[in-house]
Biopython code that builds the backbone (N, CA, C, O; Angstrom):
import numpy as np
from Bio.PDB.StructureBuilder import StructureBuilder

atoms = [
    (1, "UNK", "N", (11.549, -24.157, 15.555)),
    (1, "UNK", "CA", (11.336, -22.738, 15.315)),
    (1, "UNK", "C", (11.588, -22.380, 13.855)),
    (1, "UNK", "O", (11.155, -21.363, 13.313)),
    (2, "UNK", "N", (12.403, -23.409, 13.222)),
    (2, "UNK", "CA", (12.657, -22.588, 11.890)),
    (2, "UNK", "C", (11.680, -22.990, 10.776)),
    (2, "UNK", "O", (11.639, -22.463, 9.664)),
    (3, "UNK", "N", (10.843, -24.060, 11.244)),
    (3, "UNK", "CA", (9.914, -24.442, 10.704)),
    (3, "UNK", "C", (8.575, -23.191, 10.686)),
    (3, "UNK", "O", (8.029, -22.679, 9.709)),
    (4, "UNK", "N", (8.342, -22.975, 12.084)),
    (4, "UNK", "CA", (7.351, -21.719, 11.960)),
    (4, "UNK", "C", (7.961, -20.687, 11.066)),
    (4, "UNK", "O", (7.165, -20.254, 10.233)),
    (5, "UNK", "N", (9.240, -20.149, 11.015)),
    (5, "UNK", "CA", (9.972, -19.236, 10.569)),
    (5, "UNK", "C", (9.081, -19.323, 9.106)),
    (5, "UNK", "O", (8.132, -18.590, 8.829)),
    (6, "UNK", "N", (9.618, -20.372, 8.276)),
    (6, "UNK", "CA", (9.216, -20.675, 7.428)),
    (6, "UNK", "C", (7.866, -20.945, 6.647)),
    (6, "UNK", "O", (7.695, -20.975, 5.428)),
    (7, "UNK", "N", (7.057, -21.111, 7.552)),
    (7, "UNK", "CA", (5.939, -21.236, 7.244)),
    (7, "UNK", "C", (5.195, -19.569, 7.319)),
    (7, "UNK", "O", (4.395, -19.098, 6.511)),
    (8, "UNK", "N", (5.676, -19.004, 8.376)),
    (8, "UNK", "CA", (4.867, -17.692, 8.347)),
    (8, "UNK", "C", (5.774, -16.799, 7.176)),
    (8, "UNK", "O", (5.493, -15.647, 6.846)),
    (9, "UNK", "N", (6.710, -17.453, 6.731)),
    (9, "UNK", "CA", (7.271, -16.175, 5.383)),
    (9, "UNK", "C", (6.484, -17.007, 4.579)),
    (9, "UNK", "O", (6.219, -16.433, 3.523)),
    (10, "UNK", "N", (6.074, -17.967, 4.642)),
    (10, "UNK", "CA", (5.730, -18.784, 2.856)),
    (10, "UNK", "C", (3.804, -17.786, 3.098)),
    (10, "UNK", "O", (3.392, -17.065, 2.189)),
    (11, "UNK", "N", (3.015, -17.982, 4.344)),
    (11, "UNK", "CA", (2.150, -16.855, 4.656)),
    (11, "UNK", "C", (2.057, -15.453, 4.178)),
    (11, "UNK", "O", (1.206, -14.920, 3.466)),
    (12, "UNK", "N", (3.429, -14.848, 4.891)),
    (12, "UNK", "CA", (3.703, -13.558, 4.344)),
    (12, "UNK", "C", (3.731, -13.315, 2.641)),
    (12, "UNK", "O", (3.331, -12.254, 2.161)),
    (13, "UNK", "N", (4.257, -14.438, 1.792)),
    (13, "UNK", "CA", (4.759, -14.616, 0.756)),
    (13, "UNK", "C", (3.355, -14.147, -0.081)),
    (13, "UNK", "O", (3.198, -13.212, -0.866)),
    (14, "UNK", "N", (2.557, -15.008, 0.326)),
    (14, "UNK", "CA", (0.673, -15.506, -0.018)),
    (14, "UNK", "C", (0.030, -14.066, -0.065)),
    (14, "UNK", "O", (-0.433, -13.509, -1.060)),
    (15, "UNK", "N", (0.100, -13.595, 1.199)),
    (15, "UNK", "CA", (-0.441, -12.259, 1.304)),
    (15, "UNK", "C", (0.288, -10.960, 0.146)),
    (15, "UNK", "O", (-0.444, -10.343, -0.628)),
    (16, "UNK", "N", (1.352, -10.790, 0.196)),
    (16, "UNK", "CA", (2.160, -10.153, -0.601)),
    (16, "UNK", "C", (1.479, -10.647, -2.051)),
    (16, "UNK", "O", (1.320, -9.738, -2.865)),
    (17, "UNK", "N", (1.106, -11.847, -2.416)),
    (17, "UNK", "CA", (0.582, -12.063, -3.997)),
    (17, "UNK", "C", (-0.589, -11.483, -3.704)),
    (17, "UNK", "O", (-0.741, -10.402, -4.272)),
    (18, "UNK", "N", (-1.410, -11.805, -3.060)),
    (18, "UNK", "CA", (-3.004, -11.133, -2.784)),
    (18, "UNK", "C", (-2.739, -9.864, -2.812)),
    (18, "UNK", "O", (-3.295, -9.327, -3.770)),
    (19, "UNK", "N", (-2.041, -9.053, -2.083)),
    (19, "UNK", "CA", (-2.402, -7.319, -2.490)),
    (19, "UNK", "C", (-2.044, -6.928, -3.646)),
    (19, "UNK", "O", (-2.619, -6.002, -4.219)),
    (20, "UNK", "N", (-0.684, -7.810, -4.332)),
    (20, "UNK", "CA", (-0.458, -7.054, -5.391)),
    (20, "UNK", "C", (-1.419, -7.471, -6.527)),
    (20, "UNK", "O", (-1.649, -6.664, -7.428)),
    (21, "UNK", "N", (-2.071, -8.869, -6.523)),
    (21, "UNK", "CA", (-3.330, -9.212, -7.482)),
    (21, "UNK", "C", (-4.607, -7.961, -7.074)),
    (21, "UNK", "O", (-5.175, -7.335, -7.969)),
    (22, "UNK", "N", (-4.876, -7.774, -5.771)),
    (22, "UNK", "CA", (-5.879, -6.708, -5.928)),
    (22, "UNK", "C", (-6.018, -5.912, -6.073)),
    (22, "UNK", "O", (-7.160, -5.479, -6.230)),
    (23, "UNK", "N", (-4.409, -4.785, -6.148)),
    (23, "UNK", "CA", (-4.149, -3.703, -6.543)),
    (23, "UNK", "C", (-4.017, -3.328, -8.497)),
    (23, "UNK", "O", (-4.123, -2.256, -9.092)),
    (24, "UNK", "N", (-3.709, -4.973, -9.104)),
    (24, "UNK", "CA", (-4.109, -5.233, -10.440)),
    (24, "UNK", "C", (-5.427, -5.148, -10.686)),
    (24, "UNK", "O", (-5.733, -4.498, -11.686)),
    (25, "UNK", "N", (-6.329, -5.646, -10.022)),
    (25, "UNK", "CA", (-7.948, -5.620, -10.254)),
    (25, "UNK", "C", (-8.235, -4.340, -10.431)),
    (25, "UNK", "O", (-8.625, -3.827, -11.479)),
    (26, "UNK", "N", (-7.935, -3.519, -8.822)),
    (26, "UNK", "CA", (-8.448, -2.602, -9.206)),
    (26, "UNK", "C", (-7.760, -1.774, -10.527)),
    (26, "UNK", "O", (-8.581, -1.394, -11.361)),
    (27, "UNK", "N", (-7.002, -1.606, -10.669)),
    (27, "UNK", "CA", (-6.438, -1.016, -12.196)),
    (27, "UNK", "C", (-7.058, -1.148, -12.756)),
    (27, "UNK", "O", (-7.797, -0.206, -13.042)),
    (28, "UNK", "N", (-7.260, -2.579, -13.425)),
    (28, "UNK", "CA", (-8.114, -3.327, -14.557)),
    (28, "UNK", "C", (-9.277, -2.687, -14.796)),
    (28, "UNK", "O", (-9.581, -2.243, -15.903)),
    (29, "UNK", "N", (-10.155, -2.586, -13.528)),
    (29, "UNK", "CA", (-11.396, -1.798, -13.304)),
    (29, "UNK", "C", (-11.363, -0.835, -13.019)),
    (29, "UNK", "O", (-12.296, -0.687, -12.230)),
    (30, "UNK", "N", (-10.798, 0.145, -13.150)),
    (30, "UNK", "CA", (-11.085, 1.367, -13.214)),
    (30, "UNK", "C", (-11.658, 1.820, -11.786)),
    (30, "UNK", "O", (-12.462, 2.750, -11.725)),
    (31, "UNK", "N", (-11.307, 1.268, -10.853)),
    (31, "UNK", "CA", (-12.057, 1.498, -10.042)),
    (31, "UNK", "C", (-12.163, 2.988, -8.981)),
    (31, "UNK", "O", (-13.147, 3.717, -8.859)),
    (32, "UNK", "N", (-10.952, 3.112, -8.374)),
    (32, "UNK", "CA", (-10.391, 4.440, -7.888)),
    (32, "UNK", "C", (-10.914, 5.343, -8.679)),
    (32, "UNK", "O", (-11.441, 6.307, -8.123)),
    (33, "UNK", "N", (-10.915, 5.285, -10.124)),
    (33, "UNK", "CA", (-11.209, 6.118, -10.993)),
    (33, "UNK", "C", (-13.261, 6.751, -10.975)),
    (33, "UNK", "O", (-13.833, 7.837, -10.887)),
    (34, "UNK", "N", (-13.574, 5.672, -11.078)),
    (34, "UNK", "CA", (-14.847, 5.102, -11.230)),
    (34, "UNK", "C", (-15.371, 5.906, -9.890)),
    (34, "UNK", "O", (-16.118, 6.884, -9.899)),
    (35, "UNK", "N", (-14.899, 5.370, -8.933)),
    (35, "UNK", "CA", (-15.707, 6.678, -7.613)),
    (35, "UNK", "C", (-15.198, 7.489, -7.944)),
    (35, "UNK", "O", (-16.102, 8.265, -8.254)),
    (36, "UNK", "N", (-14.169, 8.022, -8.166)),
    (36, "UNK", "CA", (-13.951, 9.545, -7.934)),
    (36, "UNK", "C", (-14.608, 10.247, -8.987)),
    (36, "UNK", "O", (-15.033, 11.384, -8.779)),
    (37, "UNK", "N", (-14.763, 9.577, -10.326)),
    (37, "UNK", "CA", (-15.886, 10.549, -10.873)),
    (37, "UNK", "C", (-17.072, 10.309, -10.516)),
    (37, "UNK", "O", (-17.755, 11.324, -10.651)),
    (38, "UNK", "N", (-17.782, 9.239, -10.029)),
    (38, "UNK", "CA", (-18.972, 9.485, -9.547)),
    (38, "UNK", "C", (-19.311, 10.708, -8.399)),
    (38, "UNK", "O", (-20.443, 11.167, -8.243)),
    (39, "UNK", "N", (-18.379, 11.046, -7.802)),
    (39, "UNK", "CA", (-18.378, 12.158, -6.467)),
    (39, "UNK", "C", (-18.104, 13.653, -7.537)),
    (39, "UNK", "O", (-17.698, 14.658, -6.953)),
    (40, "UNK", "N", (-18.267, 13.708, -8.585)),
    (40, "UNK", "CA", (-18.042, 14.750, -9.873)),
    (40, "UNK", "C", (-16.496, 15.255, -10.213)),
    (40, "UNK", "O", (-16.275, 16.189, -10.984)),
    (41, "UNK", "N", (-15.353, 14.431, -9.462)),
    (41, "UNK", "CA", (-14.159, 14.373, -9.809)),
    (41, "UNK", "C", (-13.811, 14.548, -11.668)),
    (41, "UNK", "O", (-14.161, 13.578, -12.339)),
    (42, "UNK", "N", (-13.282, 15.505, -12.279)),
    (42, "UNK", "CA", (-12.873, 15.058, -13.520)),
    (42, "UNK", "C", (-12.462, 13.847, -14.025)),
    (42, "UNK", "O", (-12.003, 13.029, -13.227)),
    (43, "UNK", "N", (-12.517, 13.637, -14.912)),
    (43, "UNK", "CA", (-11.691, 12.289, -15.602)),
    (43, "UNK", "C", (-10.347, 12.322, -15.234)),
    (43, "UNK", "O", (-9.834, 11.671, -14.324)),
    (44, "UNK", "N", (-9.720, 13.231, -16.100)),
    (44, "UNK", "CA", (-8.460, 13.291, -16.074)),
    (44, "UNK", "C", (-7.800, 13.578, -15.031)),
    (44, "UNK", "O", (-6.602, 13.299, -15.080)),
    (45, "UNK", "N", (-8.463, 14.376, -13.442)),
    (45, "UNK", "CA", (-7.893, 14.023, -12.379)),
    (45, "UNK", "C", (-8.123, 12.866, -11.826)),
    (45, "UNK", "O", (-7.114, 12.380, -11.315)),
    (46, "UNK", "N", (-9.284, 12.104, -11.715)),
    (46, "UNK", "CA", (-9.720, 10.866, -11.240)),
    (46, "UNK", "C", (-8.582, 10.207, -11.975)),
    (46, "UNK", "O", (-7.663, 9.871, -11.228)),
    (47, "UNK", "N", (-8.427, 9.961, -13.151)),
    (47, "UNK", "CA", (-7.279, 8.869, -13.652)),
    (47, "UNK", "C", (-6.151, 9.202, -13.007)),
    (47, "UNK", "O", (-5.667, 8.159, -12.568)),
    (48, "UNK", "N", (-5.134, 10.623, -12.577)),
    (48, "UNK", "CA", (-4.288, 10.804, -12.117)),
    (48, "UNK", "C", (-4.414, 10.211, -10.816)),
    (48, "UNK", "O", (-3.510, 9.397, -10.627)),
    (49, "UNK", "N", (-5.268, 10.331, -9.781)),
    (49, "UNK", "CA", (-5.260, 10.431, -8.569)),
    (49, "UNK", "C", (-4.980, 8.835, -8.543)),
    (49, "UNK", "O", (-3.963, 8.508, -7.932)),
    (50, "UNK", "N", (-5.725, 7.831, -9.108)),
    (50, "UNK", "CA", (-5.901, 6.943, -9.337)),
    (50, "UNK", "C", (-4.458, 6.161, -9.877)),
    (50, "UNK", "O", (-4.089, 5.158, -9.266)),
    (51, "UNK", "N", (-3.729, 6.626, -10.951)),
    (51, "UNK", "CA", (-2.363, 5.940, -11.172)),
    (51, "UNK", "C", (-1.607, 6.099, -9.983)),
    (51, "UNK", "O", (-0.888, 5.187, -9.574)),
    (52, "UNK", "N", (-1.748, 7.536, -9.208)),
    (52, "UNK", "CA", (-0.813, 7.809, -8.120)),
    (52, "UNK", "C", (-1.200, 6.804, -6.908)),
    (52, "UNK", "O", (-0.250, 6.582, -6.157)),
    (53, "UNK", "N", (-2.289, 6.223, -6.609)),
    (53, "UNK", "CA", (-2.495, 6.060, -5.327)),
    (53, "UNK", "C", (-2.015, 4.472, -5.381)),
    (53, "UNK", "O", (-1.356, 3.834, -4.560)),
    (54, "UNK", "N", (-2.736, 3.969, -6.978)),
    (54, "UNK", "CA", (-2.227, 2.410, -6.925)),
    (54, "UNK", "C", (-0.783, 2.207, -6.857)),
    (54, "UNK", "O", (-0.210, 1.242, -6.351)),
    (55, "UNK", "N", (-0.163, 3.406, -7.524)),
    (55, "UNK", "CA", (1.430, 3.048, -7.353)),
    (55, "UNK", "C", (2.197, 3.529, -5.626)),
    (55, "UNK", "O", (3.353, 3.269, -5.294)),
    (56, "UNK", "N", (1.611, 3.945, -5.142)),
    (56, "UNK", "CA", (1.667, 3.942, -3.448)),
    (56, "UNK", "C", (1.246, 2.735, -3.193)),
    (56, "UNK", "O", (2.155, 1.920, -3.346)),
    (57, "UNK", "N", (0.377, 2.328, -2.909)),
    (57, "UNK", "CA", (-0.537, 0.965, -2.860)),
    (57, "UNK", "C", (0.999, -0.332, -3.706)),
    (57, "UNK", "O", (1.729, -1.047, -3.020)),
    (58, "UNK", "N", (1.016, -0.291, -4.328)),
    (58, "UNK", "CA", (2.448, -0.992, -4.884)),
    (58, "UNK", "C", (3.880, -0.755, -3.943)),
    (58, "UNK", "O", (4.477, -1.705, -3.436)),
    (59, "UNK", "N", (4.233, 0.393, -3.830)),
    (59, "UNK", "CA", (4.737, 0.351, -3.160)),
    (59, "UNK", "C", (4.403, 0.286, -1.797)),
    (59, "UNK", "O", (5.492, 0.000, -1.300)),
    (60, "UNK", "N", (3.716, 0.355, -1.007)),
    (60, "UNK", "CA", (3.136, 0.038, 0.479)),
    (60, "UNK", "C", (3.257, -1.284, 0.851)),
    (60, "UNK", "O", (3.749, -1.534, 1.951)),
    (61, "UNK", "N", (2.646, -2.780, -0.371)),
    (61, "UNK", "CA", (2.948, -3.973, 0.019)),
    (61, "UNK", "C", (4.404, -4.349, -0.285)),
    (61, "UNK", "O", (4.813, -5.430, 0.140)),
    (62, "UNK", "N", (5.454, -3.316, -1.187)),
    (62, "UNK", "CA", (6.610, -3.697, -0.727)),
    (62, "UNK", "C", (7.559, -4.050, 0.183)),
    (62, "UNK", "O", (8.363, -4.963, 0.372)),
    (63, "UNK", "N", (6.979, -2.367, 1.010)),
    (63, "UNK", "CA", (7.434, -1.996, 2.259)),
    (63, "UNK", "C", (6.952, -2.635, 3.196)),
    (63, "UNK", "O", (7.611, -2.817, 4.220)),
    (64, "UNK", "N", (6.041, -2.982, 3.089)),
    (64, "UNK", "CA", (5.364, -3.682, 4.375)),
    (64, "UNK", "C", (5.855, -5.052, 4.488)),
    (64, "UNK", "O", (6.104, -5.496, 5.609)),
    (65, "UNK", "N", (6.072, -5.982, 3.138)),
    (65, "UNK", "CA", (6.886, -7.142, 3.141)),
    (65, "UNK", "C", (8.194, -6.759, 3.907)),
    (65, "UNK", "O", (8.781, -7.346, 4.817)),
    (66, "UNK", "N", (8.448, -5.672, 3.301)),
    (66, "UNK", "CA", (10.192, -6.492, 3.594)),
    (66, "UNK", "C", (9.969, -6.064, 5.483)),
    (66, "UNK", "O", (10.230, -6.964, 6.282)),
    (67, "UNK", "N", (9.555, -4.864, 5.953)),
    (67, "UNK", "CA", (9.273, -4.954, 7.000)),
    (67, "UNK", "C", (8.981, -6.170, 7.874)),
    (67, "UNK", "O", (9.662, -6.478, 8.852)),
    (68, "UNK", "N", (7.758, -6.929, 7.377)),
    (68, "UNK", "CA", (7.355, -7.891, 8.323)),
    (68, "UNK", "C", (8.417, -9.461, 8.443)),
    (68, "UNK", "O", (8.543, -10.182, 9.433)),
    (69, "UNK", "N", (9.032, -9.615, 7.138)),
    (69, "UNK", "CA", (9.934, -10.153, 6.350)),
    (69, "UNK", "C", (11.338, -10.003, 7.714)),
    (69, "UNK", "O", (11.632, -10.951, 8.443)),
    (70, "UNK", "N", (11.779, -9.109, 7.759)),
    (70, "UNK", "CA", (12.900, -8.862, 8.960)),
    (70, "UNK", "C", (12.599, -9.236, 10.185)),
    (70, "UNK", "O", (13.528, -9.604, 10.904)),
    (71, "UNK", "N", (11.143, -9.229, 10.741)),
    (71, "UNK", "CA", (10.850, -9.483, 12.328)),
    (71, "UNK", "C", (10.679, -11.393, 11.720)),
    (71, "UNK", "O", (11.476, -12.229, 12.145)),
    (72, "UNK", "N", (9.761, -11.709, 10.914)),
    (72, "UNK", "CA", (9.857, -12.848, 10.561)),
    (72, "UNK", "C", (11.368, -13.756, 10.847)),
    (72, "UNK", "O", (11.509, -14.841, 11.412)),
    (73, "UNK", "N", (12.292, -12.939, 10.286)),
    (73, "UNK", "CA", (13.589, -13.552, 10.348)),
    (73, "UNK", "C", (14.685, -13.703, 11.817)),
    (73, "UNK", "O", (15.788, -14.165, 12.110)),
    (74, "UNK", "N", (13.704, -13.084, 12.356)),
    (74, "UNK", "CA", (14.385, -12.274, 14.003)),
    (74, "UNK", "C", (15.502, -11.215, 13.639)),
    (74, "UNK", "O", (16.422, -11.498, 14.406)),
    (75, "UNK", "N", (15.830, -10.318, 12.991)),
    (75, "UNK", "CA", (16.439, -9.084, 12.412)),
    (75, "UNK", "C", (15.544, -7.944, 13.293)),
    (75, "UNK", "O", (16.101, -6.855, 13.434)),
    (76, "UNK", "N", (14.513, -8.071, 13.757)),
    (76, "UNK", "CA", (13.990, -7.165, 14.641)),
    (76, "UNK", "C", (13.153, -7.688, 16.085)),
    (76, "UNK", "O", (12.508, -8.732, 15.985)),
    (77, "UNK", "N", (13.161, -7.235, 16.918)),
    (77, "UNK", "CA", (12.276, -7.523, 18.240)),
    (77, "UNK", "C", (11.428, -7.135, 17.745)),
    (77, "UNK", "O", (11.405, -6.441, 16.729)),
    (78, "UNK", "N", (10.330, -7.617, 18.553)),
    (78, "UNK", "CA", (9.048, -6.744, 18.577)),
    (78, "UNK", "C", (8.733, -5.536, 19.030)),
    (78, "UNK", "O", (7.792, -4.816, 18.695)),
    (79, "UNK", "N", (9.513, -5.367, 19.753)),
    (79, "UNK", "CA", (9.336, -3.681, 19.951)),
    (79, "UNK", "C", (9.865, -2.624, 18.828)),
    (79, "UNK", "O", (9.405, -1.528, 18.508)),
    (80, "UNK", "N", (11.026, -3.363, 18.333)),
    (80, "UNK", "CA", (11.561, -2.501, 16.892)),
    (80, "UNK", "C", (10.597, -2.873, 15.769)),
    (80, "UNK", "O", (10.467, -2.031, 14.881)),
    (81, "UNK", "N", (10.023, -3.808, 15.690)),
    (81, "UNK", "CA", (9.346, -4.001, 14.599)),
    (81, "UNK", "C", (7.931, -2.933, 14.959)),
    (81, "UNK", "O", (7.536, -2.407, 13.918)),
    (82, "UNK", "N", (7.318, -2.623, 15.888)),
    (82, "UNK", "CA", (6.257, -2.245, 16.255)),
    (82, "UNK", "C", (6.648, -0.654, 15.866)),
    (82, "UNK", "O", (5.952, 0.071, 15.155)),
    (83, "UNK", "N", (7.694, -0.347, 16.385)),
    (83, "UNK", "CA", (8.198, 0.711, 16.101)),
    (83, "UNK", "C", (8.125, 1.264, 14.851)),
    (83, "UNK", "O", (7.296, 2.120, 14.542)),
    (84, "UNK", "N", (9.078, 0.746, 14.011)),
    (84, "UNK", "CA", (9.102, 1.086, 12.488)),
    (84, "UNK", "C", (7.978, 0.689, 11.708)),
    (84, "UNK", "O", (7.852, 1.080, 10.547)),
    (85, "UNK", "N", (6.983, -0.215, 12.374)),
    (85, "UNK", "CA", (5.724, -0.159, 11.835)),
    (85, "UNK", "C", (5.107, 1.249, 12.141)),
    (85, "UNK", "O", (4.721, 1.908, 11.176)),
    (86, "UNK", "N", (5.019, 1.611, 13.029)),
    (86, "UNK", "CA", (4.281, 2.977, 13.560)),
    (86, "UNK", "C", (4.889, 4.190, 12.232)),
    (86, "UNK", "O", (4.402, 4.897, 11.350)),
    (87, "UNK", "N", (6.273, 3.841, 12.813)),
    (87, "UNK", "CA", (6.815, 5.311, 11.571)),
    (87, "UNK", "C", (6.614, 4.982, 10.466)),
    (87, "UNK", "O", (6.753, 5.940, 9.705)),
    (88, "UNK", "N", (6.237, 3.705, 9.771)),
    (88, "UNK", "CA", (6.355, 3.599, 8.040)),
    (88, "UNK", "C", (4.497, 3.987, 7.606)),
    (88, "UNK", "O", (4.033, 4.372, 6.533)),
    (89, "UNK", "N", (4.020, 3.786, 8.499)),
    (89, "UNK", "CA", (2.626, 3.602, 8.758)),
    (89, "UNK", "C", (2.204, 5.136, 8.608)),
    (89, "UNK", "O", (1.476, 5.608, 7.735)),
    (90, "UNK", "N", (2.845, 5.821, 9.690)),
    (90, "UNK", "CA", (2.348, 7.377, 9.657)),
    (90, "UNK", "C", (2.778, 7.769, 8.430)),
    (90, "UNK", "O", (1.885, 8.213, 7.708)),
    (91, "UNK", "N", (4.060, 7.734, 7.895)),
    (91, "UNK", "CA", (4.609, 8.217, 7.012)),
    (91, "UNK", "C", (3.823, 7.851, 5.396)),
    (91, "UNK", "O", (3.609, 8.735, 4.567)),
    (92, "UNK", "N", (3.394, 6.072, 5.142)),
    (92, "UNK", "CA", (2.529, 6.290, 4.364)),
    (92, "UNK", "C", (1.106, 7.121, 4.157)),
    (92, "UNK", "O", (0.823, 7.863, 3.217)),
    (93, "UNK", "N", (0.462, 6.850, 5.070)),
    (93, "UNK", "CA", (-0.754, 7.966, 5.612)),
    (93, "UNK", "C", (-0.398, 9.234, 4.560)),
    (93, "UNK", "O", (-0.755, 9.399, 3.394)),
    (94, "UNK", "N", (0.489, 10.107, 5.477)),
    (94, "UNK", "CA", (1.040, 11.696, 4.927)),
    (94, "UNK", "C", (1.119, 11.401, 3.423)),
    (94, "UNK", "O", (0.603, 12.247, 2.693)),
    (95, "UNK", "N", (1.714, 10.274, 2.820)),
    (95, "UNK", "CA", (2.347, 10.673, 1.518)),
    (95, "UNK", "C", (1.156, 10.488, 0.495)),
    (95, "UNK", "O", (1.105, 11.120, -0.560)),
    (96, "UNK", "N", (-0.152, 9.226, 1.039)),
    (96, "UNK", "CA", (-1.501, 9.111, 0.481)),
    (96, "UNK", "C", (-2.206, 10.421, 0.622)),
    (96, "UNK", "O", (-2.775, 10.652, -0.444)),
    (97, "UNK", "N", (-2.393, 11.309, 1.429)),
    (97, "UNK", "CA", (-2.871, 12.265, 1.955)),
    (97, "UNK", "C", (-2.543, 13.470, 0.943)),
    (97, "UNK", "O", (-3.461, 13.879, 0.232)),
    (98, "UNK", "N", (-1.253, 14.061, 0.850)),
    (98, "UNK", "CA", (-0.246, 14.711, -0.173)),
    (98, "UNK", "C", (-0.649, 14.249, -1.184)),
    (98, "UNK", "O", (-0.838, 15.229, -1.904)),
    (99, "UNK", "N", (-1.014, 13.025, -1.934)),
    (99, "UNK", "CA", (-0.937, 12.996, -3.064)),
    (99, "UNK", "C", (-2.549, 13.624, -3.528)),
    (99, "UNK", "O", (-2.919, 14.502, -4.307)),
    (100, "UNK", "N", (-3.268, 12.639, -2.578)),
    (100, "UNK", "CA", (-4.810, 13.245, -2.956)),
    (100, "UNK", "C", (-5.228, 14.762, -2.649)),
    (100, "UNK", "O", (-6.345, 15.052, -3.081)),
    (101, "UNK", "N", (-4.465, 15.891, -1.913)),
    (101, "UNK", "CA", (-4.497, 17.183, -1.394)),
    (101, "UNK", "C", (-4.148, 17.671, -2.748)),
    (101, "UNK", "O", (-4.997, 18.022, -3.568)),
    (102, "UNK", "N", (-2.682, 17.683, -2.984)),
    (102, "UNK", "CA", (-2.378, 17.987, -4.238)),
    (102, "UNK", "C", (-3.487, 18.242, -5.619)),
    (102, "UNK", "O", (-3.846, 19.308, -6.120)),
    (103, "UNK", "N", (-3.870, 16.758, -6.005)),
    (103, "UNK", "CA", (-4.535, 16.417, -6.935)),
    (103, "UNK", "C", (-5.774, 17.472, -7.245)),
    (103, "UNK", "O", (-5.970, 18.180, -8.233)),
    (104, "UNK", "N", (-6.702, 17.269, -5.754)),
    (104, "UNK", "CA", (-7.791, 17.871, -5.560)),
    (104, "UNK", "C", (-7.283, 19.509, -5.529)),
    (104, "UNK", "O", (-8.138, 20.277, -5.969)),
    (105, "UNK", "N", (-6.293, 20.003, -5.172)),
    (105, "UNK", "CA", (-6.060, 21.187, -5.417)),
    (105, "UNK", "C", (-6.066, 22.022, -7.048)),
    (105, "UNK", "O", (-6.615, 23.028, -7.497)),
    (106, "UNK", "N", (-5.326, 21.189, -7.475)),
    (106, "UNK", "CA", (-5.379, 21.142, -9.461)),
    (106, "UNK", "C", (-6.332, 21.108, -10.227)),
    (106, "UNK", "O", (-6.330, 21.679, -11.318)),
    (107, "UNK", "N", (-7.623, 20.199, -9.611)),
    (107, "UNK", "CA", (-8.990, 20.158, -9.654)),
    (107, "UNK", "C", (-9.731, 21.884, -9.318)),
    (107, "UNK", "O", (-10.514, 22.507, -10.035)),
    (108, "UNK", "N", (-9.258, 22.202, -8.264)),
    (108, "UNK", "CA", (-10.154, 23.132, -7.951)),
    (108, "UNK", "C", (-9.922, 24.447, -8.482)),
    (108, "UNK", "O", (-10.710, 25.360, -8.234)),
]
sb = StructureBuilder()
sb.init_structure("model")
sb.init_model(0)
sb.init_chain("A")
sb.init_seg("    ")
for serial, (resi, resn, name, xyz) in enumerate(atoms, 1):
    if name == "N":
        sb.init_residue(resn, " ", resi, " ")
    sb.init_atom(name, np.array(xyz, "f"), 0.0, 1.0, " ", f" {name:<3s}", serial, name[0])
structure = sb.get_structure()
């Protein structure tokens, strides 16, 4: 068992480099940015909306590591892990939601 243990954190580990490399891409490229002015978003809100969401997005694969990271370790059942997935889950939602409501409000 501690072998799987291990192997699905060195997994978890892998994935955790992949979001935070694609959350660099998109930076790099402008991308967030890039649609939202194509939809006639300003610049200067498109760039805001855009620093705000990747740095959610940064923090989201934090949270979500160390989350999956604890059931990985047996520190949670699956029912607690399912759990606090549900609440970290809704709770990111709201705070992506808030940020882009906001933004687009300042816009308008």
């Amino acid at each position: 068992m501690n072998i799987l243990r291990r192997a699905a954190h060195a997994v978890l580990d892998l994935e955790k480099a992949r979001c935070e490399k694609t959350v660099k891409l998109f930076r790099k490229l402008g991308l967030y940015r890039r649609i939202l002015e194509s939809t006639g978003t300003e610049p200067k809100i498109a760039a805001e909306i855009e620093a705000q969401m990747l740095s959610i997005m940064e923090e989201g694969i934090l949270d979500q590591h160390t989350l999956c990271s604890r059931f990985v370790r047996g520190e949670l059942a699956f029912v607690e892990f399912v759990q606090q997935w549900k609440v970290w889950y809704a709770e990111y939602c709201s705070w992506c939601d808030r940020v882009a409501l906001d933004a687009f409000r300042q816009a308008a």
